[in-house]
N, C-alpha and C positions, 0 to 999 in steps of 0.2 A: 196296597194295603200294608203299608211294612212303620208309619211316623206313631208320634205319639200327641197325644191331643190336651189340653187341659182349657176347662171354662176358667174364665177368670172374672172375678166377683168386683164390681164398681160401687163403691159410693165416695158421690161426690169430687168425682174426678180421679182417685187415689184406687190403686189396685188392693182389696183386702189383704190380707200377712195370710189368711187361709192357702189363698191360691198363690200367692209368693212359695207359700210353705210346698204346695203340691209341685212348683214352677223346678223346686230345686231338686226333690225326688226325680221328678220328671227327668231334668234334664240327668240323671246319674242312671237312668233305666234305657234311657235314650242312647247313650255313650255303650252300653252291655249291647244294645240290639243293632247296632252301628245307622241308627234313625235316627232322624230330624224333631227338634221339640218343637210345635207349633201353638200360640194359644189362639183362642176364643175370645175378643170382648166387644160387647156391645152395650149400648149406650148411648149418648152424647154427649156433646167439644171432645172429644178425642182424640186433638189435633196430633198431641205431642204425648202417647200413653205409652210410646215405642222406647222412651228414655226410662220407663219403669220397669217394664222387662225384658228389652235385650239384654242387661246386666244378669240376669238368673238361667241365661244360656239359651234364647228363646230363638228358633233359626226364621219363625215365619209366623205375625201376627195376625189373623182375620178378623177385620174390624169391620164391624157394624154401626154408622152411624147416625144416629135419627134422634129428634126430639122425642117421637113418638116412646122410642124403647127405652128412658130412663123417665120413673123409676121402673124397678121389675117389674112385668106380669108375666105370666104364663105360658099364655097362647103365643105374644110377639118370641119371647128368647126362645120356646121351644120350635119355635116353626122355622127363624137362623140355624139354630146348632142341627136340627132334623137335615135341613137344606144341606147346608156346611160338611155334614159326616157322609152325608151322600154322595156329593162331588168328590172328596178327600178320601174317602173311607179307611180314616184312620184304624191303627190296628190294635192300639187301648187308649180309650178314653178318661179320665178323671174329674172329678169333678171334688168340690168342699161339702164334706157333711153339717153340713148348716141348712137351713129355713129355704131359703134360697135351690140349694142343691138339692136336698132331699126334696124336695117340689120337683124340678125340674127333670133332674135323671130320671128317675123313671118313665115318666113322659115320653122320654128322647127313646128309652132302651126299649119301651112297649114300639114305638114307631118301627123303631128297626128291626124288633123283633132281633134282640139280642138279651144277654143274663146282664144280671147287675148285683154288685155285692155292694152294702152298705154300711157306714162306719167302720171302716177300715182301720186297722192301727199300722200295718204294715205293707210292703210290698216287695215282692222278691220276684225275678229271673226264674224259671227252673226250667225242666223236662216233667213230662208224664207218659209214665205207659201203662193203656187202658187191661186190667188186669184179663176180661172177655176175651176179648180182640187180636189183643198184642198192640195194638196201634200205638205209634211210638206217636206223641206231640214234642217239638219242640219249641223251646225259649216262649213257655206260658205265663202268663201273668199272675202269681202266687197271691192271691188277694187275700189276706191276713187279720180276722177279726175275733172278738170276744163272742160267743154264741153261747144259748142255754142260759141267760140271766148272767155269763161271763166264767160261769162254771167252768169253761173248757175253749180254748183256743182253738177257732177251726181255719184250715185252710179252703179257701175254694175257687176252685180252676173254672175256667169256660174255654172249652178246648173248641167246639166245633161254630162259630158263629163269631161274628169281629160287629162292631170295636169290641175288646173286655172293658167292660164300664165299671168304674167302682166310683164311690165316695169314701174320702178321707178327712175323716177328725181334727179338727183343727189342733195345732200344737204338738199331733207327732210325729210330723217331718219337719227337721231343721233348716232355718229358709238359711240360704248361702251365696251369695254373690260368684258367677263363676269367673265376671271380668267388666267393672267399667268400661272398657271399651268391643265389649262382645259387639257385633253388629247382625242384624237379618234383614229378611225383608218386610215388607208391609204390605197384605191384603186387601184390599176396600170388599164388601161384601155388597152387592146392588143385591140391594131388598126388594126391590120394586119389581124384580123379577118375577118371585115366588109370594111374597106378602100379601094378602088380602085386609078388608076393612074388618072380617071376621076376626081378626089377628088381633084386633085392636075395639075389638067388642067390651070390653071392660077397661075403666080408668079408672087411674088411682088422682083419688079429686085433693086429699088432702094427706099430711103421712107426720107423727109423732114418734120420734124416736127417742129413749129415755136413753139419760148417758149414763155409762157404763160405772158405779160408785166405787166398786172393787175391781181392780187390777191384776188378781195375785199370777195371771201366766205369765207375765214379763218379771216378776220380781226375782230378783239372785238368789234369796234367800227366805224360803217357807218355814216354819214350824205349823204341823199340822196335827191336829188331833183328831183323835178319835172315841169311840163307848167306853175305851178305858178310862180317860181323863175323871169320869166320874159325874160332870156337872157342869150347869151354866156356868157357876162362880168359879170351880175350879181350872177353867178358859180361860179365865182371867190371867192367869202365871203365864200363859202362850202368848198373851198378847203383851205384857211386860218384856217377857223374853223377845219378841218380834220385834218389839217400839227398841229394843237395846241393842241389836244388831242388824237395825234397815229392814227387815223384812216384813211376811205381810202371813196373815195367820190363815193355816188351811184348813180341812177336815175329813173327816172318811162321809159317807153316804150314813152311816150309824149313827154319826156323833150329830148330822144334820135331822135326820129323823126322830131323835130324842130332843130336839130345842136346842142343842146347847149354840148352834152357831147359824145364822142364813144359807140357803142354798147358795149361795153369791161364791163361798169358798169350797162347795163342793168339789173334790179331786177326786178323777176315775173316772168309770166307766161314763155312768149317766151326772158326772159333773165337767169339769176340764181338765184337759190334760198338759201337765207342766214341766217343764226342763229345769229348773233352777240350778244355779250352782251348790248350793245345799240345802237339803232335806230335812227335816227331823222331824223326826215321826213318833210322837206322842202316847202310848197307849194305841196303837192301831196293830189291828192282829195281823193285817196285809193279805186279805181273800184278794184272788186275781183280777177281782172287778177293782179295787184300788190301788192295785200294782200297775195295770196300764194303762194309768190317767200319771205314773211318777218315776216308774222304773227308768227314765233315761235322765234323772238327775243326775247330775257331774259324781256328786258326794251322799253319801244317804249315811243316816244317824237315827237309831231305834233305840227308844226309850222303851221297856216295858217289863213288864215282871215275870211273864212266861217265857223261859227260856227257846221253849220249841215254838213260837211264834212265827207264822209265814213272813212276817216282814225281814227276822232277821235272816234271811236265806241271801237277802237280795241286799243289806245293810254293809255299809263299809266297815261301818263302827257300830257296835249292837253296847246298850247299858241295859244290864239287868236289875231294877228299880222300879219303885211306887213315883210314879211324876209329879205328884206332888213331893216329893222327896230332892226329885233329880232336880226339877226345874231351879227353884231355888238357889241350891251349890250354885248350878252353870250360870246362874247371874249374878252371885257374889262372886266368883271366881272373875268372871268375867269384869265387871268392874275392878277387879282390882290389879288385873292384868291388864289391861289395857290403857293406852296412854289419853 
């Protein structure tokens, strides 16, 4: 019970960037507990899935492959990974807090009758000693999320029961390549072991996926607003400023709730969560439920007119201004500075 396990999410042949994302935590948690990264995928043609994640430091693939188990259901992936953690019995598990995952883990952690935290933003190493007891734990699984509507940062440990399962957010682990030429092994999983036809009691007969119209987690460069902005129309100046420097216009959960933008640009807690290399932050007051869907952009830039504004705690560069005021300047300025 000592490796580290992560599912890894399939469409269409291509390993999701969720579990990419988890693949490269993983392996840096892996490296602290001096244990093996192994993933999870099932599916099918799987032939060649060992050239997308050996590179993210993956030491040992368990492949499941069937016609049967693509696309998702339920019953067939959870009745593999059940199997799978049983053999293995990995000593933290992970998984992507997505549709997908959030289905699935719990499923898995009721079987084994283990804890599971979900939507994760972090994950850390540590010790605990039970204050009762004395009983010292070590090298726990620090599983790191927003709780109470995000009011408040909780940590929480699962000292007595393996795997620790958690789900993690998409976008707040940075995917990383540890080596082109990483190498492990490869698993085949025989299904036909353990699988029954009850596994496969539900099909998915036809499946419509709508493509993605907004982009803004990959973009360099957000401008995001928020209830300060004022208005639909006053948005407008965000998305000039956006269209004039590449990037892609965001929002707080406020500024989405008032009309003025689609949930599509949602950032934070119950939106996405974004790295960009710069920020700028519009009229947003920065409550912690919008801080950790942004706080790991490279650069952050707060526009707003309350000086004691939560965002600018976390601001590289803070302007004290009416955004309709600021925005303007920085796109004549900008225009006229640039070649």
């Amino acid at each position: 019970m000592n490796n580290i396990f992560v599912y890894c999410e399939i469409e269409n042949g291509n390993v999701e960037d969720v579990s990419l994302e988890i693949l490269s935590k993983g392996r840096k948690l892996a490296n602290q507990l001096n244990c093996k990264l192994e993933a999870v995928v099932i599916g099918t043609q799987l032939n060649n899935i060992e050239s997308q994640l050996f590179p993210y430091g993956v030491d040992v693939i368990h492949v499941a492959d069937d016609p049967r188990l693509y696309p998702y259901t339920t019953l067939s992936h959870a009745a593999v990974v059940v199997n799978v953690f049983k053999e293995e019995k990995p000593e933290i598990a992970l998984f992507g807090a997505t549709s997908v995952g959030r289905d699935l883990a719990p499923r898995v952690a009721s079987a084994l009758k283990c804890g599971l935290t979900a939507d994760c933003t972090s994950l850390v190493i540590g010790d605990h000693t039970e204050n009762k007891t004395g009983t010292e734990y070590k090298n726990l699984l620090y599983q790191i999320r927003p709780a109470f509507g995000g009011n408040i940062i909780a940590t929480i440990i699962n000292p007595d029961t393996r795997p620790q399962m958690a789900t993690v957010r998409e976008g707040v682990m940075k995917k990383e390549i540890v080596s082109t030429t990483y190498q492990g092994i490869v698993k085949k999983v025989d299904i036909g072991a353990f699988i029954t036809d009850e596994d496969f009691i539900v099909k998915i007969i036809e499946r419509h996926i709508e493509e993605q119209k907004i982009n803004i987690k990959s973009a360099p460069i957000i401008v995001a607003g928020g209830y300060g902005v004022g208005s639909k129309e006053n948005f407008k100046l965000l998305y000039d400023l956006a269209d004039l420097v590449g990037g892609q216009v965001g929002a707080s959960r406020a500024a989405v709730d008032a009309g003025y933008v689609d949930h599509a640009r949602q950032v934070g807690q119950t939106g996405v969560t974004v790295r960009p290399k710069l920020y700028i932050a519009c009229g947003i007051s920065g409550a912690v439920q919008h801080r950790a869907g942004m706080d790991q952009s490279v650069q952050i830039i707060s526009i707003n007119n309350d000086p004691n504004a939560p965002i600018n705690l976390i601001a590289d560069y803070t302007i004290i201004g009416n955004v309709s005021d600021v925005i303007p300047k920085m796109i004549r300025y900008y225009k006229e500075n640039s070649k």
